[in-house]
Structures are given as structure tokens and as C-alpha cells.
Wavefront OBJ file of the C-alpha trace (Angstrom):
o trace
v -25.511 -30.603 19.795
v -23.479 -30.217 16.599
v -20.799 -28.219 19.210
v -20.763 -31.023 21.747
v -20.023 -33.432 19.419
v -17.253 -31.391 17.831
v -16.286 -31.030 21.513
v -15.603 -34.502 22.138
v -14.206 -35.070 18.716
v -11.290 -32.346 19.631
v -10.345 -33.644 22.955
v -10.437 -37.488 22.126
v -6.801 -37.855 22.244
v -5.432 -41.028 20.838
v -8.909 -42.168 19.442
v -8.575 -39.767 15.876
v -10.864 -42.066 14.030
v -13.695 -42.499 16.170
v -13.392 -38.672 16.791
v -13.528 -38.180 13.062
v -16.630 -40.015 12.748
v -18.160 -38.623 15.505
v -17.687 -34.905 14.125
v -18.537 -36.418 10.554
v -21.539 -38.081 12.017
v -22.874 -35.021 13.435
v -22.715 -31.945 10.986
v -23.646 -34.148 8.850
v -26.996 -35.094 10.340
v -27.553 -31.406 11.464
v -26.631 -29.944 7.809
v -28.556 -32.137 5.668
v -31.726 -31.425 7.916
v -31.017 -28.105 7.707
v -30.075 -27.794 4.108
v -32.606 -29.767 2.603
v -36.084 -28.840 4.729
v -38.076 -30.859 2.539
v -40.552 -32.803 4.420
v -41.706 -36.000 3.980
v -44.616 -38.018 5.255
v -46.228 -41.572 4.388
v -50.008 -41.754 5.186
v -52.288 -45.021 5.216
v -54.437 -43.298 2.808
v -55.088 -43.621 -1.135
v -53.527 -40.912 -3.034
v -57.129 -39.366 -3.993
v -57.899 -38.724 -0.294
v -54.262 -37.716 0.599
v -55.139 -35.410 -2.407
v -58.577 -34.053 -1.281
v -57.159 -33.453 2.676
v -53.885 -31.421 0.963
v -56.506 -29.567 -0.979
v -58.529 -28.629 2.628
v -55.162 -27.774 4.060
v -54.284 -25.272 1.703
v -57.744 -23.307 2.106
v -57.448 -23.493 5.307
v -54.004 -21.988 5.391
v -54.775 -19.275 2.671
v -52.645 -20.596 0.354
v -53.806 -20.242 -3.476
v -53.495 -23.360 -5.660
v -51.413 -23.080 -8.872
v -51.674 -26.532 -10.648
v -52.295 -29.880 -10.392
v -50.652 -32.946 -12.775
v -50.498 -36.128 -13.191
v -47.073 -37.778 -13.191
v -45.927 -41.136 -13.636
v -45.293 -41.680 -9.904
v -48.527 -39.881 -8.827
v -49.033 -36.287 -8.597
v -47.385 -33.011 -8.298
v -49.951 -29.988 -6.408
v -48.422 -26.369 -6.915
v -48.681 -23.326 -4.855
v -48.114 -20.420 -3.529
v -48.359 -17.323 -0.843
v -47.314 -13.611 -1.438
v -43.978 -15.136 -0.802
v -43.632 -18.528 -1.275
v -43.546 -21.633 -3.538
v -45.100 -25.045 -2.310
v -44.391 -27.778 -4.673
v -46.559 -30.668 -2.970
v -45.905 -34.432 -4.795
v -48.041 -37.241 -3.853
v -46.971 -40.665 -4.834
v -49.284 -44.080 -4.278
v -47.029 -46.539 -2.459
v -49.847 -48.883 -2.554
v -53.473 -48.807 -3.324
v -53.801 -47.720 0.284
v -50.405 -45.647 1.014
v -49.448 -42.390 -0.150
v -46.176 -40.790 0.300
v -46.192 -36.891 0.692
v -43.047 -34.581 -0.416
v -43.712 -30.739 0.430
v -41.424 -28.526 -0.463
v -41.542 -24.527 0.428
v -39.140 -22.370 -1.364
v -38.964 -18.706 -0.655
v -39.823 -16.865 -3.726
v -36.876 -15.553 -5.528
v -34.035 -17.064 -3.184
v -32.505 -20.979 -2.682
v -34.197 -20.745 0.472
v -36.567 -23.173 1.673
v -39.064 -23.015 4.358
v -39.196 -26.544 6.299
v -41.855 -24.829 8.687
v -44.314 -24.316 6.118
v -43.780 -27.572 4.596
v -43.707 -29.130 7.908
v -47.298 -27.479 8.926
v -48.625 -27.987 5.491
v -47.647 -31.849 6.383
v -49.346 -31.484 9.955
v -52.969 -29.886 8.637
v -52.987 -32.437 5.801
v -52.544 -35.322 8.613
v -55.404 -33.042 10.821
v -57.441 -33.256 7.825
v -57.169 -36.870 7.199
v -59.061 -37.659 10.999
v -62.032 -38.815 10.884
v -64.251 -35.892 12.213
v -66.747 -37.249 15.377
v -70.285 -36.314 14.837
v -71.421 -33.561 16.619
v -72.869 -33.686 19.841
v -77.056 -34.804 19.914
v -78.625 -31.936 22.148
v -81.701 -33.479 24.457
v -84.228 -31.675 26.186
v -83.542 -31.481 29.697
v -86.505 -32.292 32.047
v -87.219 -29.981 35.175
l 1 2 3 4 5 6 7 8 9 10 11 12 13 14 15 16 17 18 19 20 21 22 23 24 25 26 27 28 29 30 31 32 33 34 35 36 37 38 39 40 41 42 43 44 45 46 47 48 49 50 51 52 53 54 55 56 57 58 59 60 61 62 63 64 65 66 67 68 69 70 71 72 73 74 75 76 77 78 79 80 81 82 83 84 85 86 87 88 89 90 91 92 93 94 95 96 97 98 99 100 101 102 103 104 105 106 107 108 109 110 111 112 113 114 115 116 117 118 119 120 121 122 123 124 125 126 127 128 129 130 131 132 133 134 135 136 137 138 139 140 141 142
């Protein structure tokens, strides 16, 4: 994408600012998503079950818990793998929205892991369904 655009922006002859935007427009869209990989996500929850569902997520992922603390915006949930850093912040929105910041940095480097904070994100959401009851079994008749 980032190529095509830079493409277009090289051959628009006659047209240098709109091809300067162009390229602008895209490496800058590509880089920041790129650079930053922190992943964000608003849920129609209160923060305490926002909270509680991160908490299930990171069991079920195998991911230890560090700490947990209160902040003035919310609430900040560390933790980590064998080689990673998850800094999880909750903040209430409203009584009944929570915003959700994950952040996965790989231990030891500037490097951040938007997959991890993006699946993190994704079983928290997973764990936030309501769950159907289980199936009643009846006895079949012969």
C-alpha cells in the first residue's frame, strides 16, 4: 500500500502538493500503526467486569499477573510471559463504558508486540459474552 501510494506520489507530474500529501498521508498512517502497536478498545461494560473478563483472559492465555492499582483514571493490570511485558489500563468512560489500553513490550527491547495486545483485547471481548446455558439432555423414548 505504503509503495503504491509513493508510486503515484512520484509520477504525479504537475500536481507536487497533492502528491506530497498523498505520500505524507500514507507512511504516516502505516508508521504510526506500526510504531505504536498499542491497542485500544472501548467496551459497553463497567470497569469491574471489563476487569474480571481481562483477569479470565490472562489465565486463559498463561500469562502470570504482576499487579493491580488504582489510578485516578481507573486502573492499571500488569503482566507478564517468559518474554514479555503487558501493561493493561482500564479507564471508566461512564458508569457503563470502559476503555481498554494493552500494551505488550518485549522484555528488554523498545519492541512492542501489537499481536499479543491485540489477542489479549480479542479474549477479553470473548470473555465479556454472555455464555448460553448448556444444552438440557431428555430421555429419548423408543
Amino acid at each position: 500500500m505504503r509503495l503504491l501510494i509513493v508510486f503515484l506520489a512520484s509520477t504525479l507530474s504537475g500536481c507536487a502538493s497533492i502528491a506530497i500529501t498523498l505520500a505524507g498521508l500514507g507512511v504516516g498512517a502505516g508508521t504510526n500503526h506500526y510504531m505504536s502497536s498499542v491497542n485500544y478498545r472501548t467496551f459497553a461494560e463497567p470497569l469491574q467486569n471489563v476487569k474480571q473478563a481481562v483477569l479470565v483472559s490472562l489465565v486463559k492465555m498463561k500469562i502470570d499477573l504482576d499487579a493491580t492499582e488504582r489510578t485516578e483514571e481507573g486502573l492499571v493490570i500488569r503482566a507478564r510471559t517468559s518474554n514479555r511485558e503487558i501493561e493493561i489500563q482500564l479507564e471508566s468512560v461512564t458508569e457503563t463504558s470502559t476503555r481498554m489500553r494493552t500494551v505488550a513490550r518485549q522484555d528488554g527491547a523498545l519492541l512492542l508486540d501489537a499481536a499479543t495486545a491485540a489477542e489479549i483485547c480479542a479474549q477479553t471481548e470473548k470473555a465479556l459474552l454472555p455464555h448460553p446455558a448448556p444444552p438440557v439432555r431428555t430421555a429419548r423414548r423408543s
